[in-house]
C-alpha positions in Angstrom: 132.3 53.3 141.6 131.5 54.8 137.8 132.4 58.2 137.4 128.7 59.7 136.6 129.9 63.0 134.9 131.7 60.9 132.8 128.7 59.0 131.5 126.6 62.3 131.4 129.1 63.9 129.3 128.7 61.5 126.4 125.2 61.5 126.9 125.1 65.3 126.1 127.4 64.3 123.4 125.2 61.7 121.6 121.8 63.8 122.2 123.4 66.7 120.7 124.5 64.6 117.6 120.9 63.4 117.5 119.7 67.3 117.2 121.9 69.1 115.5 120.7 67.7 111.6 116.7 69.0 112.8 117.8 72.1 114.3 119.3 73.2 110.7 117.1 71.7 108.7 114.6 74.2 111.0 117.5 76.6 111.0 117.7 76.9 107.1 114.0 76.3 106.3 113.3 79.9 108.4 116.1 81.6 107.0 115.4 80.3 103.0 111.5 81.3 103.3 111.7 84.3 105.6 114.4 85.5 102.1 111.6 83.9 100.0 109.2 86.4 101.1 111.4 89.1 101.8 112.6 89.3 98.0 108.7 89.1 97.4 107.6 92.1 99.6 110.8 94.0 98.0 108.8 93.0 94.2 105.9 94.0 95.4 107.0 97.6 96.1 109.2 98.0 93.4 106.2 96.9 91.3 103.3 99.0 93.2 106.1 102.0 92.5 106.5 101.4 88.8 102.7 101.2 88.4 102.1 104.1 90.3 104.5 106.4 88.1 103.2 104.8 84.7 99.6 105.6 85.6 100.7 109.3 86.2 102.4 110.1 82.6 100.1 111.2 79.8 99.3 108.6 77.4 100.0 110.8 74.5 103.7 111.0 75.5 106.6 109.5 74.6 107.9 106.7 75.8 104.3 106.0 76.9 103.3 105.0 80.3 104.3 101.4 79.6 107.8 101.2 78.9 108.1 104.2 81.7 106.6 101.6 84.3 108.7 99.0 83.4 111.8 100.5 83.1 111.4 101.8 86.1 110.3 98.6 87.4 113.5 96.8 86.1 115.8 99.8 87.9 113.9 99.4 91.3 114.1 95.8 90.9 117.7 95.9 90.4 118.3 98.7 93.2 116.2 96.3 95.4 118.8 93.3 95.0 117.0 91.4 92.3 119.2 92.0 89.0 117.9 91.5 85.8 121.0 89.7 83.6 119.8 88.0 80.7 116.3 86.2 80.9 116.7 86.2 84.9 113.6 88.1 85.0 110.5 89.3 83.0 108.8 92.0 83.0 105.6 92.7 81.2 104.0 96.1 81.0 100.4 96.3 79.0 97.6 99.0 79.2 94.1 97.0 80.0 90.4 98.0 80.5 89.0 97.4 83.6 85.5 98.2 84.2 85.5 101.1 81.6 88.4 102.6 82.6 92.0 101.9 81.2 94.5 100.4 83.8 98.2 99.8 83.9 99.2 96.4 84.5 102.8 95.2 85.6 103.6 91.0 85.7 107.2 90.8 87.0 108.8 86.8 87.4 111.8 86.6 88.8 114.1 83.6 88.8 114.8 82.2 92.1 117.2 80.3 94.1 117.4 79.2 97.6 119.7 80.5 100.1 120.4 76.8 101.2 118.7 74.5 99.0 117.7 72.3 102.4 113.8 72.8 101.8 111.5 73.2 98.7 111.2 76.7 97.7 109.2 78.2 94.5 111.6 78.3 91.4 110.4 81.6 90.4 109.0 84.3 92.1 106.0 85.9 90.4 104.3 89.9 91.2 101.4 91.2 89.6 100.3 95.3 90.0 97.4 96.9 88.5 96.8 100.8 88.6 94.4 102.9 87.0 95.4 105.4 84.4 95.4 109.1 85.8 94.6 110.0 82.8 91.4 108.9 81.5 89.6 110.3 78.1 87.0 112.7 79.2 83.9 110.7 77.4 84.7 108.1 80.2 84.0 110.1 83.5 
């Protein structure tokens, strides 16, 4: 008579060989895109911050609310965990008129690279935040 545990036991074996590559593949795909739009949410508030204190300083003052957003925007970025070093990232702050009034309008890209590399992620990651100005000339109200 066979030994049946025996046989079961490389059964296991050879079922959990079989596995193992698809459970990390899974494994790392949920780990590299749930970091994918982690860093994204943490852009998007660092971004929807920056725009928010840019729109509240006076457009007559210096530095104007432009280079206040984005430097603010770099520093949350970097406190955040998404560094700037060299052309990592760009930032782009510009003052824009939408619908008669003038805005405040942050584009942030950010390089990007994978945790694991095991499934395709976006190269870059890319925010965009738009505020209106607080304040606004007084012919436009």
């Amino acid at each position: 008579m066979r030994d049946s545990s025996r046989e079961n036991r490389g059964a296991a074996a050879v079922e959990f060989a079989i596995t193992l590559p698809v459970v990390l593949l899974l494994l790392s795909a949920v780990l590299d895109y749930g970091w994918v739009l982690h860093q994204k949410s943490n852009m998007v508030v660092a971004l929807k911050g920056a725009a928010r204190l840019g729109a509240a300083i006076y457009r007559g003052s210096s530095p104007g609310p432009a280079m206040v957003a984005r430097t603010q925007a770099m520093d949350s970025l970097a406190a955040m965990g998404l560094p700037c070093p060299g052309d990592a990232c760009q930032v782009k702050a510009d003052l824009v008129s939408i619908a008669g009034q003038q805005a405040l309008q942050l584009d942030a890209t950010v390089d990007w690279s994978p945790l694991f590399g095991l499934v395709p992620t976006p190269t870059a990651l890319h925010v965009s935040q738009t505020m209106v100005l607080d304040d606004q000339p007084s012919s436009w109200y």
